[in-house]
C-alpha positions as CSV (number, residue, x, y, z in Angstrom):
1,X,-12.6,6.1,-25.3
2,X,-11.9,5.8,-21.6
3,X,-8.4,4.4,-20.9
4,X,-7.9,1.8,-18.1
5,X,-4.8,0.2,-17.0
6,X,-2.7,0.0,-13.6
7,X,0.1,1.7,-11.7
8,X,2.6,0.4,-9.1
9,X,3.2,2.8,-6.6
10,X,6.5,3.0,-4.0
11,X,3.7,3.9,-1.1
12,X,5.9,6.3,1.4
13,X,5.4,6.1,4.9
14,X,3.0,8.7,6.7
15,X,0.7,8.2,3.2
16,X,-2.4,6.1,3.7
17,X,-3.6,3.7,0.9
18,X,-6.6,5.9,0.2
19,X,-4.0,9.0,0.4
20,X,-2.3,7.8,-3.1
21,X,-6.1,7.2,-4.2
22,X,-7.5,10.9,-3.8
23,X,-3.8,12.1,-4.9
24,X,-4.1,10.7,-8.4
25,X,-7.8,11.5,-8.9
26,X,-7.0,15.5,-8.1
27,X,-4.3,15.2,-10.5
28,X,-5.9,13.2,-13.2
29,X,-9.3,13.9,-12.7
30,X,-10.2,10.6,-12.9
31,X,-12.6,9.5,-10.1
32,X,-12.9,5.6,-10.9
33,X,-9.3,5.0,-9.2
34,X,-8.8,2.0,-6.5
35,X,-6.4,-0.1,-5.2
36,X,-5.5,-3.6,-4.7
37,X,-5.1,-4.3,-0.9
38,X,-4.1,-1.6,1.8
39,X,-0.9,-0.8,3.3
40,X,-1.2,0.7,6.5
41,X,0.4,4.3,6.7
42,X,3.7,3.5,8.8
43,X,4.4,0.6,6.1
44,X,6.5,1.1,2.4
45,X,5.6,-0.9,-0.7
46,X,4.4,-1.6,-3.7
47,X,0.7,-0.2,-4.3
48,X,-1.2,-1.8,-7.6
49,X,-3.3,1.1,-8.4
50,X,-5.9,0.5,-10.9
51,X,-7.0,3.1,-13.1
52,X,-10.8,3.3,-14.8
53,X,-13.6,0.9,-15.4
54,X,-11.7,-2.1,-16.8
55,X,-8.9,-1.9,-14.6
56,X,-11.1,-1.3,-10.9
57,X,-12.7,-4.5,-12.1
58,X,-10.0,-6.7,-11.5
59,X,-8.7,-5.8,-8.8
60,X,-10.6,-8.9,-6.8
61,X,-8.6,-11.3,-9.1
62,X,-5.5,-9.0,-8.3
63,X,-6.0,-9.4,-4.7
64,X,-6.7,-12.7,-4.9
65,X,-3.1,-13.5,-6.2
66,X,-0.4,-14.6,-4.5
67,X,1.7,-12.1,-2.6
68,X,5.7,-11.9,-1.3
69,X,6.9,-9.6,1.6
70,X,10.3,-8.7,2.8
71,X,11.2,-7.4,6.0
72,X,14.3,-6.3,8.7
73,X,14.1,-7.0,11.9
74,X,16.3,-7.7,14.9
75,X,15.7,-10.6,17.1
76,X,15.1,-10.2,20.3
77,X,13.8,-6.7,19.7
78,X,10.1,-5.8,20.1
79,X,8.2,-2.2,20.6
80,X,4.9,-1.2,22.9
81,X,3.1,-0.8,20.0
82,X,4.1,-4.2,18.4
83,X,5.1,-2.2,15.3
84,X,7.2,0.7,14.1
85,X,5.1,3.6,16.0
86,X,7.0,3.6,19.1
87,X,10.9,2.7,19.8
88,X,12.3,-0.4,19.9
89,X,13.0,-2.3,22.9
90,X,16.4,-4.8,22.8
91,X,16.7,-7.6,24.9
92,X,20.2,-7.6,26.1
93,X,20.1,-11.0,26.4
């Protein structure tokens, strides 16, 4: 019996989606291990990890579902980059 089901991972920052991925196949030795939407590596969150056959196959409906974010920010603040990569640049004004 193969066992399927799903994991919510805090994603840190510097760790890629696929990062968590090969992580949790070295250390369970499972190889059918996706996830359900990408986080890019300078971002935290949750991370739906699904684990073997029956789980991987839902991740469309998963993805598919409605999602919330939360986020800080200071108005009147924006960066080079347009995200977190480089400083921050304040408007005095």
């Amino acid at each position: 019996m193969t066992k399927s089901g799903f994991l919510l991972i805090d994603k840190p920052i510097n760790w890629t989606s696929f990062d968590i991925v090969a992580k949790l196949r070295s250390i369970t030795g499972i190889k059918k291990i996706g996830h359900a939407g990408t986080l890019d590596p300078f971002a935290t969150g949750l991370l739906i990890v699904a684990i073997g056959r029956d789980a991987t196959k839902q991740i469309d409906r998963i993805v598919a579902s409605n999602k919330t974010y939360e986020a800080e920010f200071v108005i009147g603040a924006t960066t080079e980059s347009l995200d977190t990569e480089t400083e921050a640049i304040i408007d005095p004004n």
